[in-house]
Structure formats: structure tokens, C-alpha cells
C-alpha angles and dihedrals in degrees: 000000000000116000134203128205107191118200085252087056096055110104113193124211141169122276140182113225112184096332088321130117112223149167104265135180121173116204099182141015095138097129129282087108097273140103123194131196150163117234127189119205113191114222115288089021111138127183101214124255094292137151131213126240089210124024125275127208114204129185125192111235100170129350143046117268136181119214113182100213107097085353090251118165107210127194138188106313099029122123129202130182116207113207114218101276108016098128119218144160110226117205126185114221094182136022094288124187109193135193106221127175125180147152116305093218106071125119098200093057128116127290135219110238117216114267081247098051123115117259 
């Protein structure tokens, strides 16, 4: 069955990547082996030198980021697939909002923190 998630609908919580607190909303984790979620890093803010044990796809919505790999700088509108194991540290120049789907089956991804947990 085809779902929706309106803007209204998104319901943003707090989650740890890679030791660090963010902005989260998930908009699906409903099977198919994916989960797919938006992420705000604020500016400065930098996900430690990490890998991955299945692949990422990440898509700049807003923002400005540095990923080492490569060195590459990406922008709004820039898209990046990480392969399982290619480590890289991710920083955000500029308040950044990204897309990212993976596979829902990584136990390295990211985690939703407790209303109540310390941000």
C-alpha cells in the first residue's frame, strides 16, 4: 500500500550518530529492508571517522558538508553512496539537513534517544 508522510505528519525526535545528539525524523521503517530518515546538523557539527557494515545513501537537502573521503565538499542537491566499510568523518560547514536511506538492518546506525534523554 502507498504511504504519505505530509510535512504536518513528520514528527522529529532526538538521535545518537555515531556518539553524537541530532535532530532526527524517520519517515519510513515500515519493511522492505530500508529505513529512511531526515537528520539536521547543526554547523560545526562532525560524526567521527566511522564505516559502515551495509551501504548509506545521503542526499543534501539544505547546507553545505565535508566528507573526507574523496574530500569532497557537497551542497544542497548533492548526493553520495557510502559502500559497507569505506571509513569517513562527515562535518557539517554549514547548517546541513540530509535525506539518508539505508539498510534497516545495520547495527551501527543511528539510535532514537528517550523524550527525556539529555541532549
Amino acid at each position: 500500500m502507498t504511504r504519505y508522510v505530509t510535512k504536518a505528519e513528520q514528527k522529529w525526535d532526538q538521535a545518537r550518530v555515531r556518539g553524537v545528539n541530532m535532530p532526527s525524523c524517520t519517515l519510513w521503517d515500515g519493511g522492505h529492508d530500508v529505513v529512511t530518515r531526515l537528520f539536521r546538523l547543526p554547523k560545526g557539527c562532525q560524526l567521527p571517522r566511522h564505516k559502515h557494515a551495509v551501504w548509506v545513501q545521503i542526499f543534501v537537502v539544505s547546507g553545505k558538508m565535508h566528507v573526507d573521503l574523496g574530500e569532497r565538499t557537497l551542497e544542497a542537491g548533492d548526493f553520495y553512496f557510502v559502500e559497507p566499510g569505506d571509513t569517513h568523518i562527515e562535518t557539517a560547514l554549514e547548517d546541513t539537513e540530509l535525506f539518508i536511506v539505508r539498510y534497516a538492518n545495520d547495527p551501527q546506525g543511528a539510535r532514537i534517544l528517550p523524550p527525556d534523554a539529555a541532549t
